[in-house]
N, C-alpha and C positions, 0 to 999 in steps of 0.2 A: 445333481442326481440323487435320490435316495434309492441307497441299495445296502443289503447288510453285510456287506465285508467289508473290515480294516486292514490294520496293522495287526490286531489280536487274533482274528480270523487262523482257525486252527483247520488242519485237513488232515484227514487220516492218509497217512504215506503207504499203507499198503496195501488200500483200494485204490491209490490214486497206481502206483505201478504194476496195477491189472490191470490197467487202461493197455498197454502197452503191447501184453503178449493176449488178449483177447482181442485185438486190432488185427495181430498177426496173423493168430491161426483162425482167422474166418475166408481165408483166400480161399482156402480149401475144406470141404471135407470128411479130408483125412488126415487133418492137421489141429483138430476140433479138441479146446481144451486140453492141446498138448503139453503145455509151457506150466499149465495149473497141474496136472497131473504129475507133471516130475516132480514139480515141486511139492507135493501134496507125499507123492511117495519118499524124495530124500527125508524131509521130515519126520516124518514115522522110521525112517529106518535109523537117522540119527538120534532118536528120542529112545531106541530099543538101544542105541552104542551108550546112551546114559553122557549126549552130549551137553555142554554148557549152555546157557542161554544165548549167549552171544552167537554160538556158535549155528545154533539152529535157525536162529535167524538170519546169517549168515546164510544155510541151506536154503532154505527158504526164498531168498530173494534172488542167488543163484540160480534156481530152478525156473523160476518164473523170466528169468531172462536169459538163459543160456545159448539161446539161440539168437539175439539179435544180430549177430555177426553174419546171417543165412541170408539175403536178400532174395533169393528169385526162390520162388516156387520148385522149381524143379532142384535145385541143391537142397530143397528141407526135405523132397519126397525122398530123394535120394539119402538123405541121414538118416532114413526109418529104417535101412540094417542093422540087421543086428551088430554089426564091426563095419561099417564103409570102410573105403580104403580112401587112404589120404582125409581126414575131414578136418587134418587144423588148423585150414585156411578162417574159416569162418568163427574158432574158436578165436584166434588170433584178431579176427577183427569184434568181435566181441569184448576181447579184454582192451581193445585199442579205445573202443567207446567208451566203456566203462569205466577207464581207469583214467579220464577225464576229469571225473570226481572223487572227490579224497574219502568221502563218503562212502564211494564205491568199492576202493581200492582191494578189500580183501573180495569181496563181490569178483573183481575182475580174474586175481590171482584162479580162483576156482574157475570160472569159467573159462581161459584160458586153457587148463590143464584138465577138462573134463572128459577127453578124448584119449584118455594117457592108459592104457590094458597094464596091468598089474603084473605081469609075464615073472610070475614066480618070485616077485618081490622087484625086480629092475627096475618096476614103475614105480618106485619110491620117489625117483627122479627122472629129469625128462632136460635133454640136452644141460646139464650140469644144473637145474636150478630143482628144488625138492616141489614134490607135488601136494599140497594140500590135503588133505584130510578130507576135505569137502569137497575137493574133486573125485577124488576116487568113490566117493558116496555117490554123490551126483550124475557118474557113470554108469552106476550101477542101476540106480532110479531112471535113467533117461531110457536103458535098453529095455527096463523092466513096460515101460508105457510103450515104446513101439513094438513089441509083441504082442498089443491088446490089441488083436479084432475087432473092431467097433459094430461089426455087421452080426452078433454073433452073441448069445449069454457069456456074463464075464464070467461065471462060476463054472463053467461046463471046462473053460480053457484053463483053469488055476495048476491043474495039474502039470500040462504040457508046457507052460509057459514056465513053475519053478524046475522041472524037468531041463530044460532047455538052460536057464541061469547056472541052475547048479554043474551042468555036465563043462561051464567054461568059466567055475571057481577055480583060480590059482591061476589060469592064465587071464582070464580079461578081467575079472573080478577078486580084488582081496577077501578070502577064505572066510575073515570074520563080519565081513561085510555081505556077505553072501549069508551067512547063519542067523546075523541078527534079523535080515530079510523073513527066513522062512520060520523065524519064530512068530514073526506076526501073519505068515501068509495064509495061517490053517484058519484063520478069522474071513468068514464070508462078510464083515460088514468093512475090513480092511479094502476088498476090492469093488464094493457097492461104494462105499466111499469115493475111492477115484473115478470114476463115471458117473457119478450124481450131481445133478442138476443145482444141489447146492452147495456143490465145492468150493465158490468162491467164498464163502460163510464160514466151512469149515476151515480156509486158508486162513480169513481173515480173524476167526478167533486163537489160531496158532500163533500170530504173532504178534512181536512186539515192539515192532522198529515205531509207535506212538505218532505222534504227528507233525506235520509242517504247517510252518508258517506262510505268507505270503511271498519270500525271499525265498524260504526251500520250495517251496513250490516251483518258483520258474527257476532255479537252478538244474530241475529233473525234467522239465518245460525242454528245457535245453537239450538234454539227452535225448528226451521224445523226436525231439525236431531233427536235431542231426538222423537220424535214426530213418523219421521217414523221406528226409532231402538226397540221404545217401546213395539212394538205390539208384539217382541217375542222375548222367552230368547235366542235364536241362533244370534239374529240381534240383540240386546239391544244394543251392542258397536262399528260394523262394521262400521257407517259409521266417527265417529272420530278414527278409526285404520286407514283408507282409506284416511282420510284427515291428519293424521301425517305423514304416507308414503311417499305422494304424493307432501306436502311442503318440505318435508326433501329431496328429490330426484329433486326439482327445485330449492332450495338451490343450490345444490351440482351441478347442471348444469347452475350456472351464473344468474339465475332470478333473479332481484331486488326485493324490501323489500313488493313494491306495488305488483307485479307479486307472490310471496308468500302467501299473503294476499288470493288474488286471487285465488290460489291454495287451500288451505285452504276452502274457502267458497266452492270450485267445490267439494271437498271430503267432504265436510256435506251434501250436497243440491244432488250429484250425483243419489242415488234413490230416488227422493221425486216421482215418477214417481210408485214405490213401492204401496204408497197409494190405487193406482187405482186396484190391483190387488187382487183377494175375499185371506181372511185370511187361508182357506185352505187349498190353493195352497202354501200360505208362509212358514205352520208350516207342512205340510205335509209329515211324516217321512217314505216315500216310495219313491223311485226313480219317479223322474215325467214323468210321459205318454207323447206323443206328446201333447195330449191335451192342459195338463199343462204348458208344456215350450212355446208352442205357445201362451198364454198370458202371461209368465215370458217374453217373449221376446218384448211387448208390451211396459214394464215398463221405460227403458232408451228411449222411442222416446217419453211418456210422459213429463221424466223430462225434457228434450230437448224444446217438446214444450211451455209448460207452461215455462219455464222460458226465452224463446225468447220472449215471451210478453212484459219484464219488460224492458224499455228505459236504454240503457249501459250497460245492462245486457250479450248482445252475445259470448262474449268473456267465462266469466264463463259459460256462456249454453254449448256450444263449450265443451268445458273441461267438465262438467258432463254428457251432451247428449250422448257422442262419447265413454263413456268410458265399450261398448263390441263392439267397432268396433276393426277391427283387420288389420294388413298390407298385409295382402294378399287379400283384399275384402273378405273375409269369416264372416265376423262378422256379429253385425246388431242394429239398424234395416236399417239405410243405405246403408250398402255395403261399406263403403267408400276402399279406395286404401292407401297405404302408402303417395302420392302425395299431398290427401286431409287431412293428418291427421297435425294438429299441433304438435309442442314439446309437448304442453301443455297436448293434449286428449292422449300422448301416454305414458306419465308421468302417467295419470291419469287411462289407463289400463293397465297399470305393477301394479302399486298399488291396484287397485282393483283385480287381479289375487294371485297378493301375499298374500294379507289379507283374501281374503277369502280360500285361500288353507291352512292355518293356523289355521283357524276359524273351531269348532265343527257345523254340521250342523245338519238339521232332520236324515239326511240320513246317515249319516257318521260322524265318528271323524275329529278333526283338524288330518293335515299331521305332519311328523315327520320335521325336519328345513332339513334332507340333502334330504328327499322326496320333498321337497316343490323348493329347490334349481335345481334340476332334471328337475322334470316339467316345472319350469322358463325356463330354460337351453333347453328343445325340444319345449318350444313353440317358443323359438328365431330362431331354426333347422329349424321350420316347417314355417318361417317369418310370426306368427302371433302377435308375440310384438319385439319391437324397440329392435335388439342387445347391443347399446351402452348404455339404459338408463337399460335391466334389469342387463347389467355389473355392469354398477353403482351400482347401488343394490347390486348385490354378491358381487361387492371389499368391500362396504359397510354395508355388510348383519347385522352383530352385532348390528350398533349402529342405524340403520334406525329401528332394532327388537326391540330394548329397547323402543325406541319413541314410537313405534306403541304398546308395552307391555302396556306402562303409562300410554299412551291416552285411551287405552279401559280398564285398570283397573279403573281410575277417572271416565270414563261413565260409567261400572257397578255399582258402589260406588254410584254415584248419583242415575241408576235408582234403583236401591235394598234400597235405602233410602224410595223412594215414592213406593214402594210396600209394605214396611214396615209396612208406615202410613197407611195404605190403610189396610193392614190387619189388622190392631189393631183396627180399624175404623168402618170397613164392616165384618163382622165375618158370 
């Protein structure tokens, strides 16, 4: 194949984890540019406390994920209080993802305890372990953006919204954390900033967590994935079934070691596009309306686009975007033609055909391996996937099944761990 990523191939890591929480808040809204706004605002506020570099990027990348641990739509509407009661189930699931990677780990700490009210200094700590620095920030920033009206001029509300922060400094918010705020709050271009169309620009020249590699990359691949499999027991494991398929079948068709990689990363990240779609269209155990599939079908041009954002990125976008397009143009959301599809995006939808025809869903059981073999076999009849790669597949049907058995048995294993904790926890 020629294509321009290696080993050397660089990616900026903090466009690439916008992919993440601009996936998120598109379900709704009223969830629009939430996750960049906190984090846009903790930054400024830890840049007036005259924080360290580390530390701010630290804030930074907190903000931008603080809420992964929210899964349904109706727990994020419900976090736009200004105090919800109880909310640190989902912080807790949050710091359980995150702190998966060691890279993460102070990442988690803060978002874990982002939930933690200052109640006259008490919230120093929080069930015997000390609260972060950057949570207590973090909290401050997260209520300051659910206060914003989005229907409404931001400058008309700047009043009533530090009105409102200041009258619950010393209980929900530390006193100096609250001052360093309204030092910058009397700046009209401080809150044109957070609602600007170029925030991800302004996020992305704030920081400086520099880049990944081809390895860092599907390491965060990873996180992306748990992330969007978790929200339901039918999907917990598809999308590393989809990425074992999908490498093991560019294996076997000559891809180099970089081109695998590659592969790999397209079968985690493939529905991060999923995000944007309400939870009960996901888990919905009736055949879906037109209604329905009309925004299931929304999902793969998501992930498409969000991930052509990310510099060197195209190549993988390509491979997860395309993967329900089909070779007869019948697919979507493109249309594309046999002409327009790569090896790669057609690699990528025999695997995702086969993995989910296997897979138990709301609606139906997994198929039986010679029903699943069938349907492979009439959608190649009917030229809606590549004959020669789902060949490949059936000469190889066995040992591409194992791979893909393993892979989603180790991501069950993992998520049934943190649901575990979570019940033992949350009762």
């Amino acid at each position: 194949m020629n294509n321009q990523i290696n080993e050397e191939t660089r990616f900026p890591l903090i466009d690439f984890i916008m992919c993440l929480p601009e996936a998120m808040d598109l379900v709704s809204p009223l969830l629009n540019d939430h996750h960049k706004q906190v984090a846009y605002i903790a930054h400024r506020i830890g840049t007036e406390l005259n924080l360290s570099d580390d530390q701010l990027e630290d804030l930074l990348l907190a903000g931008l994920l603080h809420d992964i641990g929210a899964f349904s739509l109706e727990e994020r509407i419900f976090l736009r209080q200004l105090e919800p009661d109880n909310p640190h189930q989902h912080s807790e699931q949050g710091y359980l993802l995150l702190g998966k990677m060691d890279s993460l780990s102070n990442i988690a700490d803060i978002v874990r305890f982002h939930h933690i009210p200052w109640c006259r200094g008490a919230g120093i700590e929080y069930n015997g372990e000390e609260v972060p620095i950057g949570a207590r920030i973090l909290h401050l920033a997260d209520r300051v953006a659910v206060l914003i009206n989005r229907q409404i001029n931001i400058i008309g509300q700047v009043f009533d919204i530090c009105e409102r922060i200041q009258s619950a400094s010393g209980q929900l918010f530390q006193p100096e954390y609250v001052d360093a705020l309204m030092n910058i709050a009397f700046r009209e271009s401080f809150w044109l900033d957070v609602i600007s169309r170029s925030l991800d620009l302004s996020i992305s020249q704030r920081s400086n967590s520099g880049t990944v590699d081809l390895d860092g990359l599907f390491s965060y691949s990873k996180l992306f994935s748990r992330i969007v499999d978790f929200r339901n027991s039918f999907t917990m494991k598809h999308s590393s079934g989809v990425a074992a398929v999908a490498s093991a079948i560019a294996r076997m068709n000559g891809f180099s070691e970089s081109e695998i990689k590659m592969m790999m990363i397209a079968g985690l990240l493939h529905d991060l596009g999923r995000l944007a779609i309400p939870d009960e269209i996901i888990e919905k155990s009736d055949r879906l309306t037109k209604d329905d599939f009309d925004l299931m079908r929304c999902h793969s041009y998501f992930t498409y686009r969000i991930l052509a954002n990310v510099r060197n990125l195209d190549i993988i976008s390509n491979w997860a975007g395309f993967h329900h397009e089909r070779m007869d143009g019948n697919g979507y959301p493109f249309h594309l033609q046999a002409d327009d599809l790569s090896t790669g995006a057609r690699i990528m939808a025999v695997a995702d055909v086969f993995t989910a025809l296997l897979e138990d869903r709301p609606y139906r059981k997994g198929m039986s391996i010679d029903r699943t073999r069938q349907v492979m076999k009439l959608m190649t009849d009917n030229s809606e996937l590549d004959p020669d790669i789902v060949e490949c597949l059936i000469s190889n049907f066995d040992e591409i099944n194992s791979l893909r058995i393993n892979a989603q048995k180790a991501a069950k294993e993992e998520s049934l761990s943190t649901i575990e904790y979570q019940a033992a926890n949350y009762k």
